[in-house]
N, C-alpha and C positions, 0 to 999 in steps of 0.2 A: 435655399433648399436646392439639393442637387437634383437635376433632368433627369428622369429618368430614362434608361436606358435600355436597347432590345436586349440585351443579357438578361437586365434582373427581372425584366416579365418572362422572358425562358424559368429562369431561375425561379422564380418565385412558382409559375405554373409546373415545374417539373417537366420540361419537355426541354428539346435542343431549340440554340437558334433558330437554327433553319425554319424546324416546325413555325416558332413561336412567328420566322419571317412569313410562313405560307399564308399560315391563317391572319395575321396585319395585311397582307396583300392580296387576299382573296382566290387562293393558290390552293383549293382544300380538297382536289381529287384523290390526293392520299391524304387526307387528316379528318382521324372521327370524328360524330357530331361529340360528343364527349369532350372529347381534347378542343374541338375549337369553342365551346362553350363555357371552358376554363379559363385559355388564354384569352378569349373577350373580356371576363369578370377580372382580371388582373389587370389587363389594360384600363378598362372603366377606374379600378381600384386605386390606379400607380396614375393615372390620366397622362398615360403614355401618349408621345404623338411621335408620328412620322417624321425625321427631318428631312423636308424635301430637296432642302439646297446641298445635302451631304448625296441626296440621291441621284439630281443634278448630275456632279462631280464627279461620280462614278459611271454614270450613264453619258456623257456628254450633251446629256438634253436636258432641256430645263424642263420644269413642272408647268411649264406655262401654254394655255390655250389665246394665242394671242388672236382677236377680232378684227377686223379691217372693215372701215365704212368710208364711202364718200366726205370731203370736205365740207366745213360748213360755206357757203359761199355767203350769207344774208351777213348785211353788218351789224345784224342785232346777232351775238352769241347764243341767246337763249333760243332762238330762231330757228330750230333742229330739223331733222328728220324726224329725231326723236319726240318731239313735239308736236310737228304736223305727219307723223305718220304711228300710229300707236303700232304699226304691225311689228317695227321695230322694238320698241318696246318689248312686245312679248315673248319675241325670238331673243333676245337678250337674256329675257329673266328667266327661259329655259336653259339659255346656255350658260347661267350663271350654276343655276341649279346643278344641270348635269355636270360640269368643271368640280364642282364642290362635291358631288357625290364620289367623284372618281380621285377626289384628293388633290386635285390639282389648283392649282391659279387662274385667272382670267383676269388679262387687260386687253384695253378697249384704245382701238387707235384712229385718229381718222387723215385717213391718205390724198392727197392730192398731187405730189410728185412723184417721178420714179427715184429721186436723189433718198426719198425715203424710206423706198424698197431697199435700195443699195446699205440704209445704214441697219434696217432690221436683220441683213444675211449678213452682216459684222456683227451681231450682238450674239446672245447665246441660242441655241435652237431648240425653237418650241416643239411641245407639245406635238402641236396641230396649230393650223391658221384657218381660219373660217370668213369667208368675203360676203358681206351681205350688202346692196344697195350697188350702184353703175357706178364701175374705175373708170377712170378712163382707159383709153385703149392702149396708150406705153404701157401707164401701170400696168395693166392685165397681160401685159407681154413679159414685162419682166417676174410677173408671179408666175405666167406660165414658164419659164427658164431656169427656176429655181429647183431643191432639192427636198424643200420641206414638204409633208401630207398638208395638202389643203383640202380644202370644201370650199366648192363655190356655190351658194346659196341661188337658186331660180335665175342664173343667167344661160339661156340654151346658145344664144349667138357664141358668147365665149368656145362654146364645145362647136360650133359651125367651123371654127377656125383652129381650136385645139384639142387635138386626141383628147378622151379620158385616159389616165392612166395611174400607176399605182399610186402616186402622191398628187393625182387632178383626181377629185373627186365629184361629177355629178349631182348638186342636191336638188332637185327641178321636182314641182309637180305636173299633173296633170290638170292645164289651164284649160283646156278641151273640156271634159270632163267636169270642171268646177263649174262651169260656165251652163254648160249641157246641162246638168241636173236642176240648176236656177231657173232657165227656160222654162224644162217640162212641168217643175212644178206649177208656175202659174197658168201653161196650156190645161195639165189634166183641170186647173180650176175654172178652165171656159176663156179665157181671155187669149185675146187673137190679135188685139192692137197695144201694142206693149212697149213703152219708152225704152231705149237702151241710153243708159246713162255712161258713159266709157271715162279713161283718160287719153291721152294722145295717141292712138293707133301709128302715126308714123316712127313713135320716140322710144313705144314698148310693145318688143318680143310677146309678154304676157299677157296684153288688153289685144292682141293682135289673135292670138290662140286662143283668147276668152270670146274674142267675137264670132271663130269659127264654129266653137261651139254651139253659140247661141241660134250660129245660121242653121247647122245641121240637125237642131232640136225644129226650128223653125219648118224647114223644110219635110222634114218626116210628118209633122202638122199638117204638111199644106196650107202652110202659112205664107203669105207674098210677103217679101222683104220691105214694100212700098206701104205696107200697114203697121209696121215698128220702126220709126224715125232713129236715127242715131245722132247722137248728143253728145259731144267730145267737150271737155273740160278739165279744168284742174285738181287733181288729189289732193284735196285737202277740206277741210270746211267747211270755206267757203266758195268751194269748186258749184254745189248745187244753185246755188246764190247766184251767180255770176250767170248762170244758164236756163234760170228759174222761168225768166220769161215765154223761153222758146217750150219748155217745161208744159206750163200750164196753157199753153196753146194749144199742145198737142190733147192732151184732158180736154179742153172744148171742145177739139174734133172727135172725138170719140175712143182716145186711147183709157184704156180701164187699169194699166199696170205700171210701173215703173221698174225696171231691171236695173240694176247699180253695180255695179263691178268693183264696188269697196264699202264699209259698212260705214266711212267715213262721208263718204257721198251721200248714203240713203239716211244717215242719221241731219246730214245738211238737209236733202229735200223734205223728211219728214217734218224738220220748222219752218220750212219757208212752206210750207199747205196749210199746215194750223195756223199759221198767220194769216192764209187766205183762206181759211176757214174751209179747207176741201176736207173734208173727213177721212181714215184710214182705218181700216180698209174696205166702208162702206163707199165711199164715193172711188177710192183710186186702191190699188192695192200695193205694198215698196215691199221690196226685199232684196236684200245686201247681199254681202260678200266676204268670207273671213274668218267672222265671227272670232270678232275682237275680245279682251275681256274687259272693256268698257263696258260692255253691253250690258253686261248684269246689273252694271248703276245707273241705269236709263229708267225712266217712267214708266217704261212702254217694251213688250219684249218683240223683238224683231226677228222676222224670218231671215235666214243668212245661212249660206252653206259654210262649213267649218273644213278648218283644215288643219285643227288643231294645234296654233302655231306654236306656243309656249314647248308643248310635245315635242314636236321638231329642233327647235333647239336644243332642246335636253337629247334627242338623239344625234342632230349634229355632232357634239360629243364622243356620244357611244361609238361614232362611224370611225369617229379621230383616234380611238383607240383598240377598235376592231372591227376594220370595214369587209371581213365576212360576211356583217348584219345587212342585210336586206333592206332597201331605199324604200320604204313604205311610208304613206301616209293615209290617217282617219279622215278619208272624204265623206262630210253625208250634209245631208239636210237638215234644219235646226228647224221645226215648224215652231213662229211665235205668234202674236197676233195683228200684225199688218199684212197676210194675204188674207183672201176668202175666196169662194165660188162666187165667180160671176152667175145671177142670178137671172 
């Protein structure tokens, strides 16, 4: 059977090309609702598609939203990021989403030399390129020297060193601010000795900006900093596991909270207390950070500020193809059942 073709959805809808090309490419400041109500039921009808590679060809750019991640370095394969960091995950399957909404492609690449930048600006040129997770520093030099629109996903250092500009794009939140609002909630609930659970403050920009946060909610408290211990560990797992000891130490002496700077963390020390039988959130109170979509298949629904990640990758996208739009993100609080009022 022959492909149908943008002529016979003109044709068959009674309008020109052109038209028939506005309303397929969402082009409809001059086309009635009428007319593009026609040519969708003709399309639906003929199950017309786009050909992207003809589009391609004529645009010099490909249809493609191509992704960039860290290397695996673990000699186990399955061993990811994507495995021990779900946040990835979810940024993915917004940016799969948003790619798909906008008709485009998405692959997924993962970079460890600059020899590999050098073969991506020989191939066809994408879309947009979107960097999520730590290049190293060649890499990140040679993406910044190139000519494609990028996004670079919450790295601030990168912009310490590299203008934004029209094809560097910004995508950062406010780890200040994430961090800030996790604090006050468990203040306004009476708690004044509060675990900070972190990842490595020397290695990450963002647990660095999360902890200023946490100090300037602190301090507005009149909270001394010598009454919330800081606890560095691993993202992952079994990051709380690993630190569990010094954890439930702190609980003896009188700490009432647990603050976690990933929900990966607080979902770790949430099993490592039910193992020691510390109740939540009558004996300790835990609340994360993220607000994963794990979370909906837990037992247990978890306090966790959101940052609606899936969301963001689907605008990722949007920015790659019209970065007019405005860097926003849905910051707020998730209240579930592991905080309480301190009593």
């Amino acid at each position: 059977m022959k492909k149908p073709t943008l002529k016979d959805v003109a044709s068959l809808a009674g309008v020109s090309v052109a038209t028939a090309s506005n309303v397929i490419n969402n082009k409809l400041s001059k086309v009635s609702k009428e007319t593009v109500s026609k040519v969708l039921a003709i399309v639906e009808q003929l199950g017309y598609q786009k050909d992207l590679n003809a589009l391609s060809l004529k645009k010099g750019i490909s249809n493609m939203v191509v992704v960039l991640m860290p290397a695996v370095e673990h000699t186990d394969p399955f061993e990811s990021l994507l495995v021990d960091g779900p946040f990835f995950s979810d940024f993915l399957a917004g940016i799969e989403c948003g790619a798909t909404a906008q008709g485009l492609y998405f692959s997924f690449m993962r970079i460890k030399s600059v020899r590999q930048i050098e073969m991506l600006e020989g191939g066809a040129r994408p879309t947009g390129v979107i960097v999520i997770g730590k290049l190293s520093d060649q890499v990140l030099a040679a993406i910044a020297a190139w000519e494609f629109k990028t996004l670079i996903v919450d790295d601030k250092p990168f912009f310490k060193l590299h203008s934004p500009a029209a094809n560097l794009i910004d995508y950062s939140i406010d780890d200040f601010y994430l961090a800030k609002i996790a604090t006050e909630h468990l203040v306004e609930r009476g708690h004044k000795r509060i675990v900070l659970l972190f990842g490595s403050l020397p290695l990450s920009e963002v647990h660095r900006e999360r902890f200023q946060g946490v100090q300037s909610a602190l301090k507005s408290a009149g909270i001394a900093n010598g009454y919330c211990p800081l606890i560095e560990t691993n993202l992952n797992i079994e990051g709380a596991q690993q630190v569990f000891t010094q954890i439930k130490s702190a609980i003896e002496q009188g700490a009432t909270a647990i603050l976690c700077m990933s929900d990966i963390l607080a979902i770790g020390c949430y099993r490592q207390l039910s193992l020691c039988a510390i109740k939540v959130p009558q004996t300790v109170s835990l609340i994360g950070m993220d607000n994963l979509r794990i979370l909906k298949y837990l037992p247990f629904q978890l306090t966790t500020v959101s940052q609606d990640i899936a969301r963001r990758g689907y605008r990722a996208v949007q920015l790659l193809i019209d970065d007019s739009l405005p860097v926003v993100t849905d910051i707020r609080l998730v209240e579930g059942e592991t905080t309480a009022f301190l009593l």
